[in-house]
Structure formats: structure tokens, C-alpha cells
PAMIBA-862715 format. One record per residue: residue in three letters; z, y, x negated of N, C-alpha, C in turn. Coordinates in steps of 0.02 Angstrom, whole numbers, plus 50000, padded with zeros to 5 digits. Each point is the difference from the previous one (the first is absolute). Example, Ala and Ser with C-alpha at 12.3 -4.5 7.8 and 13.67 -1.06 7.14 Angstrom:
# residues 2
ALA503904971649340500005005950045500005006049955 SER499645005350018500035005949958500375005550039 
# end
This chain:
# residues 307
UNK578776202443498500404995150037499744992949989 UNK499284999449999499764994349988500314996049928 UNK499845006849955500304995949912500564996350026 UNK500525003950012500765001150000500114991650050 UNK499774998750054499974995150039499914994449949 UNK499225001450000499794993249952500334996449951 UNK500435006949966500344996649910500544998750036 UNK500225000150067500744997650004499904994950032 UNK499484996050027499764995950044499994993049949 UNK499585003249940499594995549951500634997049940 UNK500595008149985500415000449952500614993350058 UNK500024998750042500364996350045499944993450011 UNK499404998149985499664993750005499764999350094 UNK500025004750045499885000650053499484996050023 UNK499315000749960499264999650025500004991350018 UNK499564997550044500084993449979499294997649951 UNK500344995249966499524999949957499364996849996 UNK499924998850068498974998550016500025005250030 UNK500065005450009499665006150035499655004349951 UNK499365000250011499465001949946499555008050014 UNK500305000450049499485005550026500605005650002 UNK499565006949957500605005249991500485003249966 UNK499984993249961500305000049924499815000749931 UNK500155003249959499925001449931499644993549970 UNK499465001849973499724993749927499954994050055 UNK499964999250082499904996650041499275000350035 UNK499734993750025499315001550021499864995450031 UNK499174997850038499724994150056500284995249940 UNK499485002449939500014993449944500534995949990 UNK500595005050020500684995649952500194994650056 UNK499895002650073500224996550043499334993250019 UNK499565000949980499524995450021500144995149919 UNK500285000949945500144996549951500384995450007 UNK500805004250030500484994850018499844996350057 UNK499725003150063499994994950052499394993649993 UNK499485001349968499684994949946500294995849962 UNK500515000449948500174995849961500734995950018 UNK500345005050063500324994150061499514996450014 UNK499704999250045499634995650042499594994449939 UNK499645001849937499864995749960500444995849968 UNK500535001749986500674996149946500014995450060 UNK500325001350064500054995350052499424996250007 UNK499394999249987499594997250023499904994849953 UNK500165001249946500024999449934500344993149976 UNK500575000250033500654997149998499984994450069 UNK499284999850050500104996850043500135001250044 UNK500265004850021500295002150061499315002950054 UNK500324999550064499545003450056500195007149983 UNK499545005250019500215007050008499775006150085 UNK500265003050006499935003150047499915006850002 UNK499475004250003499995006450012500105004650067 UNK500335002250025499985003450069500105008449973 UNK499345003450016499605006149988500295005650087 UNK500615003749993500265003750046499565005750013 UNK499955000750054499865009150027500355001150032 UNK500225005149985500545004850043499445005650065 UNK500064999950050499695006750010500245006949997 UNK499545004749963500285005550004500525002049975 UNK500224996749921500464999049969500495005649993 UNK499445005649946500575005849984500265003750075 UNK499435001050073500035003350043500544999150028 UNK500264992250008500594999150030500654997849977 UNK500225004549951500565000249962500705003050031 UNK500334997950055500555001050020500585006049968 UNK500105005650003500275004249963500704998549996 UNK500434998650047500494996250008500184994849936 UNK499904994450020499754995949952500135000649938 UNK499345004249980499705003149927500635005449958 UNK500535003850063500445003849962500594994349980 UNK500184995350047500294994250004499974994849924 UNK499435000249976499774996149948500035005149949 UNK500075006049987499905004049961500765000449962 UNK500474999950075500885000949986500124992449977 UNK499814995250013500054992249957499955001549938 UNK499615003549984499685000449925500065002549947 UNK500745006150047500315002849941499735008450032 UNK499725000450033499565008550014500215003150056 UNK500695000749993500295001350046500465011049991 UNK500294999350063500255008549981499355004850014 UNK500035004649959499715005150019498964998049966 UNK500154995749963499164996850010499684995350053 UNK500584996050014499614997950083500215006650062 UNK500205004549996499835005650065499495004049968 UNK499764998549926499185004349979499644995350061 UNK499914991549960499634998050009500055001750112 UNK500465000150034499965000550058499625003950035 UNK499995008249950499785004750028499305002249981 UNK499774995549935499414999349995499534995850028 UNK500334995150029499754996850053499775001550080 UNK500485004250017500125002550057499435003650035 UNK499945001850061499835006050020499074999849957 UNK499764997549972499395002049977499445001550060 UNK499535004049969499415000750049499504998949951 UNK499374999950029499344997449961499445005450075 UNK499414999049954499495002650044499354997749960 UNK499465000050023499224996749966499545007950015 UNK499775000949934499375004750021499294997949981 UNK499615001750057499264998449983499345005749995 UNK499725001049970499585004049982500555007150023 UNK500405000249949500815007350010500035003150064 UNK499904993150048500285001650077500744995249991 UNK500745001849999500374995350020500314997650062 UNK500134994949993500254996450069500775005850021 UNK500204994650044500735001550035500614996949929 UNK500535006249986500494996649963500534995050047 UNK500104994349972499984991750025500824999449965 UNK500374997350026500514995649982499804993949958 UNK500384999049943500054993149965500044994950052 UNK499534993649971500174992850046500405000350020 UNK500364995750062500414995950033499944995549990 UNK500484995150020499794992050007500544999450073 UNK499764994150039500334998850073500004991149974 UNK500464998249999500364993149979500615001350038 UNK500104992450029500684998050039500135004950048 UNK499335004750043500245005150017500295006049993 UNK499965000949926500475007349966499685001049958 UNK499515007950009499755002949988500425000649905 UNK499565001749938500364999449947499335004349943 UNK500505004049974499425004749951499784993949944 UNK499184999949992500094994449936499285003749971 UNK500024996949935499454998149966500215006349932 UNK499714999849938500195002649944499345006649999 UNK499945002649978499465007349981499564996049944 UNK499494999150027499474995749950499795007549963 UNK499614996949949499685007349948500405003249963 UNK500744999850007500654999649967500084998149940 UNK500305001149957500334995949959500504995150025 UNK500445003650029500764997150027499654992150043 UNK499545000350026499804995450063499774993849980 UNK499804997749953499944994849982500794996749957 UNK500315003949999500714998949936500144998750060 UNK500165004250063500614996250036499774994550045 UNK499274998150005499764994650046500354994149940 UNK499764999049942500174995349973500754998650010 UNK500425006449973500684998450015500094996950094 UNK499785002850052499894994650040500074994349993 UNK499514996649971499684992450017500464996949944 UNK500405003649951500324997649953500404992849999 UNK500434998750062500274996850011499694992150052 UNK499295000250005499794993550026499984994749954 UNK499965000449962500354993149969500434998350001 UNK500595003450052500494995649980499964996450095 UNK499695001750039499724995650049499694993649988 UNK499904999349944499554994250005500394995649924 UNK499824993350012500524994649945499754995249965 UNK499365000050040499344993449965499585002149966 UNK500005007849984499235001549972500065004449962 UNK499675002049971499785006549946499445005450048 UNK500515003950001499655008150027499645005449935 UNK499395000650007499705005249961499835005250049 UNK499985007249987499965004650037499355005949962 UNK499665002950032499625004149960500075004650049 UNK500605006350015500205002950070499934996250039 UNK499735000050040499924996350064499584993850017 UNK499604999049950499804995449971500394992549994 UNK500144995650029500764996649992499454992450014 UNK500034994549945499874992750004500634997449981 UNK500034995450020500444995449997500024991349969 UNK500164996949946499884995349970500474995049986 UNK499664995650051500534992350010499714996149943 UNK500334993249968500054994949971500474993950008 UNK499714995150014500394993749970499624993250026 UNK500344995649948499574992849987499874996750062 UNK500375001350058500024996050082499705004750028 UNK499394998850035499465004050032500565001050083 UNK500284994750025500655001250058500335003349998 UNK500475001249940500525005249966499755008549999 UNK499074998049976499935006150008499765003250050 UNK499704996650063499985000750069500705005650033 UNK500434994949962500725002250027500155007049996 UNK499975000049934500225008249948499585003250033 UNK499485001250004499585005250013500135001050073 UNK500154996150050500065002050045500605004050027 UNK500644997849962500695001350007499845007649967 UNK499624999549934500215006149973499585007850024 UNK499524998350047499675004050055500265002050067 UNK500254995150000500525001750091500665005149951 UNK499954999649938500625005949965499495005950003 UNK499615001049973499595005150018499845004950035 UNK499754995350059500045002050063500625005650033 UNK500564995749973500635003550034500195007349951 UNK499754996849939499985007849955499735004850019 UNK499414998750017499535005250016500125003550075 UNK500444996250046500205002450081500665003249980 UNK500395000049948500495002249983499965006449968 UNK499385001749963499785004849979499475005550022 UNK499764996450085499585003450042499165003649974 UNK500004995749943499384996749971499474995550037 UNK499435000450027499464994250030499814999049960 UNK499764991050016499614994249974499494999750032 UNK499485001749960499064997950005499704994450001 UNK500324995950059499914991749987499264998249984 UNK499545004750029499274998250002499805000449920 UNK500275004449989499725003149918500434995649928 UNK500654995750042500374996049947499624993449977 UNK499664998849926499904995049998500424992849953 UNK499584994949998500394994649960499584996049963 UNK500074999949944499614994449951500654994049987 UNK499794994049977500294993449979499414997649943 UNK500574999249963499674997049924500404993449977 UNK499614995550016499964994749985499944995049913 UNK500474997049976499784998449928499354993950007 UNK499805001149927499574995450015500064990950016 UNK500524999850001500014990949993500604998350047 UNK499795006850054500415000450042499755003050072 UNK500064994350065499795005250048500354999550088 UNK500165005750032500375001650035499784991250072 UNK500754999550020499904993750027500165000150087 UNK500045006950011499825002350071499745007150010 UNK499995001850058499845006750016500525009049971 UNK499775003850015500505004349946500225003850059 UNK500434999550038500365000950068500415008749983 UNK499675005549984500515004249974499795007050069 UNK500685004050023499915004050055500385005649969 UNK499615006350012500265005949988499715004250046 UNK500795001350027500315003550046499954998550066 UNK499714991150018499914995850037499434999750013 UNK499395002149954499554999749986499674995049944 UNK499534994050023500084993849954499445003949916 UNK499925000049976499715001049945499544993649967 UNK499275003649976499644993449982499905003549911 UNK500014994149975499725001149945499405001849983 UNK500035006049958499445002149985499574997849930 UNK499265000450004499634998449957500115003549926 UNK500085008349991499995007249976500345003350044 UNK500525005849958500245003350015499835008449956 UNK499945004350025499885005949964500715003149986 UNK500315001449935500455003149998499995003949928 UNK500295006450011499995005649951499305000949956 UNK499654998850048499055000349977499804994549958 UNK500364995350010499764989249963500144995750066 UNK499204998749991500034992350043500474995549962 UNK500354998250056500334992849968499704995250016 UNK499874996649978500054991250048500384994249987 UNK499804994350015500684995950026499794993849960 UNK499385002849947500074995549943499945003949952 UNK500195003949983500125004449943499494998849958 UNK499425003350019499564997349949499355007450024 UNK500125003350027499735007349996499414997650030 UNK499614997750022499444999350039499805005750040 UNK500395001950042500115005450042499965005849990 UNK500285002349956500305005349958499195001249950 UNK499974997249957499515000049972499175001450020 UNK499994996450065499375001550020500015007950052 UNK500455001350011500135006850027500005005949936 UNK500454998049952499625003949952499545000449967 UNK499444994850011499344998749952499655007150049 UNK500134998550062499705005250061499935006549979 UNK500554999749981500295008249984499715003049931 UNK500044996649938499834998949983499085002149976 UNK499874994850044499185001149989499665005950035 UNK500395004350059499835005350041500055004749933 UNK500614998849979500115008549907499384997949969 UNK499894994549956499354999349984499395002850015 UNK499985000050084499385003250015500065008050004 UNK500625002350028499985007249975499845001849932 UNK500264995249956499805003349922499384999249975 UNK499574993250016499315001550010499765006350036 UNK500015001150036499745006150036500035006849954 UNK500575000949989500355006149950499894999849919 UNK499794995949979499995000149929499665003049955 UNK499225003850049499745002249970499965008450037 UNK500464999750036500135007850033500555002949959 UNK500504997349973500835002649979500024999749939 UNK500365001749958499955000149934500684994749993 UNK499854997749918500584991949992500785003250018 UNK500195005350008500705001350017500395001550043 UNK499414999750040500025000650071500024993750034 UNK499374996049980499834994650014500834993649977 UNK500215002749959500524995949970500655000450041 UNK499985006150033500315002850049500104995150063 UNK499255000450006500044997250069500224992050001 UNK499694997549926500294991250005500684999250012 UNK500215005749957500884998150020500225000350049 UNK499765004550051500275000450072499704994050046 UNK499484998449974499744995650076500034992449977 UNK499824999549914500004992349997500444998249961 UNK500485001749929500284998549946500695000950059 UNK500225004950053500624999150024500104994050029 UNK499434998650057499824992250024500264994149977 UNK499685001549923500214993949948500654998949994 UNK500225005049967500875001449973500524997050057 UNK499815003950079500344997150036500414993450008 UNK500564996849995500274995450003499784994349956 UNK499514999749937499934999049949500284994149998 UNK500705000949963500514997149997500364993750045 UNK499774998750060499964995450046499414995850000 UNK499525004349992499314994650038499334998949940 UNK500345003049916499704997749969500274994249965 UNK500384996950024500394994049949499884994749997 UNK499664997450066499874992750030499334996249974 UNK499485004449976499364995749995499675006049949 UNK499574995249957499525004249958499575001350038 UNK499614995750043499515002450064500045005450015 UNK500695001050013500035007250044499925006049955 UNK500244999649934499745005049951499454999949985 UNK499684994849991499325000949956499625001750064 UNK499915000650083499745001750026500385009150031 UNK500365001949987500115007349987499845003249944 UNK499924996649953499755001649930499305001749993 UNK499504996350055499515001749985499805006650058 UNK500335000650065499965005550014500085006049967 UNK500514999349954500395005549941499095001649971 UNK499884995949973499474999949960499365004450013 UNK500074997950076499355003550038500255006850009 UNK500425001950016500145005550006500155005949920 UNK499874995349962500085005349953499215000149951 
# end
């Protein structure tokens, strides 16, 4: 069911096309590439930029079944595959066992919104459950009119631009109060505590009041770093952050492989670099090695030590 979904989803042009998580020959990388080389072209070009970094709480858990069959019949998945998808939804039970004592068999979530009790959330560990969360969230971009939405599942930033630091006060705020109403429309919560915001500033350019932005009537401050899809960002694009968190990491594999080098034999030992320090490296690569030789020639010589 999953194939059969997917190629008619994909063969349709359905998916939207920053949603990165879930998809074929799709990954963190591709989405931390593009939402990178937005925010640089704009910066690039002069312009102010804006990052606003979403949490949903409890994303896949509270997936509205209603809704979700609702969006499924939009989409073309209608007839006797949306009463599969109904009855595979339906009615589930779950139970936890611990040392092969099990609990009580449990009813699937609820959710209690607007007062009416409502079956939600998708079967995580699934195949099907991540395909139909995305198909979910599929349609928030079209809530919003000022910005560029990247999605990694649930994962969702959001990226303003333009040359009037006022203008972009504006957008970002207009295009969040859309949000907002998306997300109460879709019986989805907002993690105001956990939402953050970077502003990137060009250089020969700098903001000429305060950055007045509220989500979900909650004012928002700009942040220094933001952690997203396992990369510090920061708000001068220049990896400081990022970098010295991985030197950390970093230098801890080092010392395991000192320790081990003369206990393990080299294929083992070769083993272990790849898992603890060479993946490290590789990670997001492609973003945060571009900006400075500094920053290579000082991962380079960690490389060094470690081998």
C-alpha cells in the first residue's frame, strides 16, 4: 500500500516540494542545502533574512483521523482505499511489555480539542505513518505567502527575505498569525517555548529598530544559534558554533581511539572511526565546510590525529 500510495502521490506531482523527510533520494542534507543557499543568495543580494525554526508538539501523536481521511479524498485516494485507510486506522490497541510481564491492552490516543473527543495520531514504527503524517502537513504552505517553508516531517523552518527590514517585520508576522490558524484548523499544537528565531543581517547593512515578531501572541526574541536537523546555525553564518561543538565531539572519538589502538586489530579499529568520528565529519559537510579555510584546516588536523 505504501509503494502503490507513494508512486501515485509522487507520479501526481502531489508532494510539496520542500518536504524532505520520507522521501526517495531525499535527506537532512538536501534540506539544510536549500534552506542554506535561500538564506545566503538573500543575504548576498542585500537583503535582511529571517529564520523562524517551528515545533509542533507531539507531531505524529496528534494527527486528527478525520482530517487525515479528508486530505487523503483531496488527493485523489478516495473509494474503497480511503475505507482501507479508515479501518486501518480505527479501533487500534497497543500494550508495553517489561521484563515479558505485559501491561493492560489500551485503546489508541484520543485527542479532546474544542471539546470533542477525536481518534488521532498515525501508528509510528509503520511504514504507512510517516507517508501519511507528511501527506498531513502537505498543505501548510499554502497558509503562509511571505516565506519559504522547508519541512523535514515535522521538522518545519520557515524563511523570510527582503531589502526593508519594516516590510519584513510585516511578512513574518502576517505570515505566522496564517500559521497559527493552520495549525487550530488542523488541531495540531504550537511549542511556543521550543519555537525559535534567527535574523541575518547583510553586512553593510544593519537593522534600524527592534524585531517586534509574536507567535501565537507570544513575542519572540532573536536568537544567537539555533539547533536544527543536528547543525548549529547562527546568525552570522560563519559556523563558530557548530564547529566548536564538533571539535568536542570530535576530540572525545580521538580519545576512544587512543585508548583502543593497541587492543583491536586495524579493521576493527577502522570500524570504529567510521562510526564515531569520519560520520561526525561527513555530517552536513556540505553547509558548514564552504565559508573559511580556518575551519578546514582546523578539522583537518583533527582528521590527522585521529588517523
Amino acid at each position: 500500500m505504501h509503494s502503490r500510495i507513494y508512486s501515485f502521490l509522487q507520479k501526481n506531482k502531489v508532494f510539496y516540494e520542500n518536504q524532505f523527510g520520507f522521501r526517495l533520494n531525499l535527506s537532512t542534507n538536501d534540506a539544510l542545502i536549500c534552506i542554506l543557499d535561500s538564506l545566503q543568495s538573500q543575504i548576498d543580494k542585500g537583503n535582511f533574512s529571517c529564520g523562524i525554526f517551528i515545533d509542533i508538539k507531539k507531531a505524529f501523536d496528534t494527527v486528527d483521523h478525520g482530517i487525515l481521511l479528508d486530505k487523503l479524498c483531496h488527493y485523489g485516494i478516495r473509494g474503497i482505499p480511503n475505507s482501507w485507510f479508515k479501518s486501518y486506522l480505527s479501533n487500534r490497541r497497543q500494550t508495553v511489555s517489561i521484563d515479558n510481564v505485559p501491561s493492560d491492552i489500551g485503546n489508541f490516543p484520543t485527542s479532546l480539542l474544542y471539546n470533542k473527543i477525536s481518534a488521532c495520531g498515525v501508528p509510528q514504527g509503520s511504514i504507512l505513518g510517516p507517508l501519511l503524517f507528511i501527506i498531513y502537513i502537505n498543505d501548510l504552505h499554502l497558509a503562509i505567502d511571505k516565506s519559504k517553508a522547508f519541512h523535514f516531517a515535522d521538522d518545519t523552518s520557515l524563511i523570510y527575505s527582503n531589502p526593508s527590514y519594516k516590510v519584513l517585520v510585516k511578512d513574518v508576522n502576517h505570515d505566522l498569525q496564517g500559521l497559527c490558524e493552520w495549525l487550530r484548523a488542523n488541531k495540531l499544537c504550537l511549542n511556543v517555548s521550543k519555537s525559535e528565531m534567527l535574523l541575518f543581517s547583510p553586512k553593510n547593512k544593519q537593522p534600524n529598530s527592534k524585531f517586534k515578531i509574536k507567535l501565537d501572541g507570544v513575542k519572540l526574541q532573536p536568537s544567537y544559534k539555533v539547533k536544527y536537523l543536528g547543525i548549529i546555525l547562527d546568525n552570522k553564518l560563519n559556523w563558530s558554533y557548530h564547529i566548536s561543538r564538533l571539535s568536542m565531539q570530535l576530540n572525545r572519538a580521538i580519545g576512544v581511539l587512543s585508548k583502543l589502538r593497541y587492543n583491536l586489530p586495524p579493521t576493527t579499529l577502522k570500524m570504529v572511526y567510521h562510526s564515531i568520528f569520519n560520520s561526525h565529519i561527513l555530517y552536513g559537510i556540505q553547509v558548514w565546510s564552504q565559508n573559511s579555510q580556518a575551519i578546514r584546516t582546523k578539522i583537518q588536523e583533527l582528521q590527522n590525529r585521529a588517523t
